[in-house]
N, C-alpha and C positions, 0 to 999 in steps of 0.2 A: 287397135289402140295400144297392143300392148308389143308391138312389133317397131312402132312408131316411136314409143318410150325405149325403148331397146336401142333402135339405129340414133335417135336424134336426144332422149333424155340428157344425156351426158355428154360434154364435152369431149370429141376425138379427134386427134391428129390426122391430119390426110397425109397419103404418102406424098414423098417428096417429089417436084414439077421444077422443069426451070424456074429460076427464080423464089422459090420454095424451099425452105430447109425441116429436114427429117428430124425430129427429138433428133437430137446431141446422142451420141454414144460414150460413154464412160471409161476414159482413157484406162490407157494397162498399169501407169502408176497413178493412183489416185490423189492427187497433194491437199483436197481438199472439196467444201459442198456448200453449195448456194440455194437458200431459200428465197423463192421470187414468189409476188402474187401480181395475178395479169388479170383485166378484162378482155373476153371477146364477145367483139364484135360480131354486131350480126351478119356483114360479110365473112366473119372468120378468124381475121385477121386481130394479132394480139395489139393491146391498149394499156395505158394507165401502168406498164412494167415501172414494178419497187423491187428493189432487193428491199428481203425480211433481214435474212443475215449471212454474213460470207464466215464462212470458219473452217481454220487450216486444217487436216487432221493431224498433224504436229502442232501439238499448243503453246508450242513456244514459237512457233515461228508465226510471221505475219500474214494477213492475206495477199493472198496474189492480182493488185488488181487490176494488170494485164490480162489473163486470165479472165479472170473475170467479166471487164469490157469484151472481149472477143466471145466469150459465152453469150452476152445478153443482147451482142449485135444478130448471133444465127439466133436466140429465141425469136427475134421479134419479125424476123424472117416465115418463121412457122406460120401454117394455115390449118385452122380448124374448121370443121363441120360445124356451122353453127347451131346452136340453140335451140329448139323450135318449142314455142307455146303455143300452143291451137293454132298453127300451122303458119306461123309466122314465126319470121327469124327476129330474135332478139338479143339483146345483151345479157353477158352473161358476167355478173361483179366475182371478184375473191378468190381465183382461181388461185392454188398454191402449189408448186410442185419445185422438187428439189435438184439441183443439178452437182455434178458430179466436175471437177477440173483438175 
């Protein structure tokens, strides 16, 4: 049980597959960070993508939201291991994680 809670408890990234995109890497000038909340799917696949909030790391400047869209089109690309409760794949609500542009 407790190997099961380990591989499937949590939400994980599968590496990247044709058609498949890798978490985002964190560009070498950072101009800024996007908080998204996603569902997945119990295939894996993300769901329900909200930006929380976009913010420059220059505060005086605006968000980029070029950037931006081109960040949330490879999220939604991404595949995760889904979910498993008592051995069934499920949805997983509220997922929050922060990107980097």
């Amino acid at each position: 049980e407790s190997l099961r809670q380990r591989y499937f408890g949590q939400p994980t990234l599968l590496p990247a597959l044709p058609d498949v995109l890798a978490e985002p890497e964190p560009p070498d000038e950072v101009r800024g960070h996007v908080v998204v909340s996603f569902s997945i799917s119990p295939t894996g696949r993300i769901k329900n993508l909200e930006v929380l909030s976009n913010e420059p790391v220059d505060e005086t400047a605006e968000p980029d939201d070029g950037e931006t869209v081109q960040l949330l089109r490879g999220i939604r690309k991404m595949l995760y291991r889904p979910y498993l409760v008592d051995g069934e794949a499920v949805q997983r609500d509220n997922i929050q994680k922060r990107y980097a542009y």
